[in-house]
C-alpha positions in Angstrom: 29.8 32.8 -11.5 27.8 33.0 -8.1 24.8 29.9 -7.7 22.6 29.5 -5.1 20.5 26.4 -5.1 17.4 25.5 -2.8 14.7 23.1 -2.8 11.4 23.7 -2.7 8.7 21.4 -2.5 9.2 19.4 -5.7 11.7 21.5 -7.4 15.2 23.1 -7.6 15.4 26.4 -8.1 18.8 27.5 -9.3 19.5 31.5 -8.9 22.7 32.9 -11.0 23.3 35.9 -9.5 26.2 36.7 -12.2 23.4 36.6 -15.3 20.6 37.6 -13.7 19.1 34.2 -14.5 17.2 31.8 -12.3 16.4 28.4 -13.4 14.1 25.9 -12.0 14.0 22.5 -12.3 11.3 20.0 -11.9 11.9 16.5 -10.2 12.2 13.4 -12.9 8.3 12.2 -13.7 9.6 8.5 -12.1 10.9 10.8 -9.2 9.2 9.5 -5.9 9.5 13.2 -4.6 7.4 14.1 -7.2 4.3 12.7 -5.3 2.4 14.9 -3.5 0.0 12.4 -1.2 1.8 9.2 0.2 -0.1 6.3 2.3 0.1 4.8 5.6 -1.0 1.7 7.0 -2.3 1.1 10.6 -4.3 -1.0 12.5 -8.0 0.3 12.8 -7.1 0.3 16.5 -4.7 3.4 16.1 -6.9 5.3 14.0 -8.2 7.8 16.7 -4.9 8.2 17.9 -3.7 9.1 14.8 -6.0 11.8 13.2 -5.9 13.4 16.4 -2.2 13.4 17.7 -0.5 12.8 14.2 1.5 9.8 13.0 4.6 9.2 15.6 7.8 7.5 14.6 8.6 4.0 15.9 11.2 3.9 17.9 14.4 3.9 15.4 12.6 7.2 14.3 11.0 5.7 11.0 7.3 6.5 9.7 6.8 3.7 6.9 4.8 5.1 3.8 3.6 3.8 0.6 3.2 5.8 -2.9 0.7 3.4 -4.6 -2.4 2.7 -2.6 -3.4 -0.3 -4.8 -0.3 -2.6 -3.1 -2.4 -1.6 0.5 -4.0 -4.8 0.8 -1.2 -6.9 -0.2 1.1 -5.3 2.2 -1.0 -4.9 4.9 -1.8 -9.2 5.0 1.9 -10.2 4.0 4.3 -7.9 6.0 1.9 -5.8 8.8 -0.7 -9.6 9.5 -2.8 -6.9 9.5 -6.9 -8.1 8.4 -8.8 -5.2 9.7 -6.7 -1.7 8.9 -6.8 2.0 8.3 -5.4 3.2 5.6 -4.3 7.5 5.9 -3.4 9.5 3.1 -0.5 12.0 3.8 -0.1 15.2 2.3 4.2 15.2 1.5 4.1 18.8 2.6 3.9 17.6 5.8 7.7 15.7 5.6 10.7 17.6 6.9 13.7 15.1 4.9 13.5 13.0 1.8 11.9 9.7 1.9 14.5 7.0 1.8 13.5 3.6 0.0 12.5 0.5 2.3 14.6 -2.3 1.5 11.8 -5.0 1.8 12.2 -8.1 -0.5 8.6 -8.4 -1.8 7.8 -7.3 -5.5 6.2 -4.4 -3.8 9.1 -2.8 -2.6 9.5 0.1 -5.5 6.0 1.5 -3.8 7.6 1.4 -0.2 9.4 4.0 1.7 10.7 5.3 5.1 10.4 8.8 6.5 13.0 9.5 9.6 10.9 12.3 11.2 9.6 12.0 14.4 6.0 12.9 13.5 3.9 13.8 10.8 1.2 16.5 12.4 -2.3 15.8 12.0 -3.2 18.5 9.7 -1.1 16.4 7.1 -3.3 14.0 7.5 -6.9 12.0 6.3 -7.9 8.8 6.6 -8.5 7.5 3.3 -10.8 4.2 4.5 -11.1 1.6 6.7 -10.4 -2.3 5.2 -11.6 -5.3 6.3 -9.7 -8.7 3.9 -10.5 -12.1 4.0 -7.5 -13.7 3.6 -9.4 -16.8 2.1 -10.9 -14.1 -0.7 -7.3 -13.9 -1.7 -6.5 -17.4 -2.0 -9.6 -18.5 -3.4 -9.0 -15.4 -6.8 -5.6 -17.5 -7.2 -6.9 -20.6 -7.5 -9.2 -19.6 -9.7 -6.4 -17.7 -11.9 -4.1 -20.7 -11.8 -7.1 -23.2 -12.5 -7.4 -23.6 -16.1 -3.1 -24.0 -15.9 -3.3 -26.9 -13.7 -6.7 -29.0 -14.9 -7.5 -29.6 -17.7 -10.9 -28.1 -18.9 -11.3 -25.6 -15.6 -12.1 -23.2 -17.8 -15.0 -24.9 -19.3 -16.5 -25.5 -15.3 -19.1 -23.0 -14.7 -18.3 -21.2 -11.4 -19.6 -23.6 -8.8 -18.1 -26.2 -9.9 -15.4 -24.3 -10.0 -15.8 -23.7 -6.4 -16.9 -27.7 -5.4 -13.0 -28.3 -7.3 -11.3 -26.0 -5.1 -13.2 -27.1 -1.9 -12.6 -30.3 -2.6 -8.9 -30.5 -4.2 -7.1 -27.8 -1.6 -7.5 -28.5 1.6 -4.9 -26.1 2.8 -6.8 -25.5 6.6 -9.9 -26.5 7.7 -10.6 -22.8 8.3 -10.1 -22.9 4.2 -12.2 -25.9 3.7 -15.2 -24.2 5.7 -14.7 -21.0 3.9 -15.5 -22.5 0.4 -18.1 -24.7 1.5 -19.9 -21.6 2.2 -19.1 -20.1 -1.1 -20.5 -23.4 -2.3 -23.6 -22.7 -0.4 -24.1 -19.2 -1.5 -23.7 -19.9 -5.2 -26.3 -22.7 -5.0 -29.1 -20.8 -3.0 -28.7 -17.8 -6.0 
């Protein structure tokens, strides 16, 4: 029995030349070969750069990628620091080896991945959008998850008192204090 196996894309085609059969298999649904468009993160300052000369490995040779653009935000304030960012959707077709999995320890870690290719050409390329986070926007949503878990009747506060609570109970900067006397502001002038 003579079998010749090759990969193409995201499948395995197996070729029996003894049966005159050829067989081809898909990658697993949970497979992260199986995607077809991957993400990258950069500072807005690369962007240019980037669309026209292609994405460029660092120098170990790694291009780092993400599969689920909703974890964007999250990793681009807690790993890259990164506030102002492009984000660019990559076409896979574009990758030369398998993706290898990044061994960060942050719950978003099954999203992240590392492509050892020197570049990824520009044709593989778009830029999806450009962000701009608060980082205050982020810690103010907490507080208001974890509100009604730490005081009693937070829930029953309507929204600017909400607000006055947070201002006035976490004073984790003065940058943060500032922030939420201006959401205090805004709420009371609507």
């Amino acid at each position: 029995m003579l079998i010749f196996s090759i990969k193409l894309g995201y499948q395995i085609i197996y070729i029996d030349f003894t049966k005159s059969k050829i067989l081809i298999f898909t990658f697993e649904k949970n497979s992260k070969y199986m995607k077809r468009f991957y993400y990258h993160i950069s500072s807005i300052e690369n962007k240019e750069s980037i669309l026209k000369n292609g994405l460029i490995a660092n120098e170990d040779g790694q291009i780092f990628l993400i599969d689920n653009f909703k974890v964007a935000d999250t990793i681009a304030m807690h790993q890259l620091r990164l506030y102002d960012f492009s984000i660019f959707k990559i076409n896979s077709t574009g990758f030369k080896c398998e993706l290898i999995d990044d061994n960060v320890a942050e719950f978003t870690s099954s999203s992240q991945f590392i492509l050892e290719q020197d570049l990824i050409a520009p044709e593989f390329i778009k830029l999806k959008e450009d962000r701009n986070i608060n980082p205050f926007d982020e810690t103010l949503a907490y507080n208001l998850r974890i509100g009604s878990h730490i005081y009693e009747n937070f829930d029953s506060l309507s929204l600017l008192d909400k607000y006055k609570h947070i201002r006035d109970n976490h004073s984790y900067s003065d940058k943060f204090t500032t922030y939420m006397e201006n959401k205090v502001c805004e709420l009371e002038e609507s």
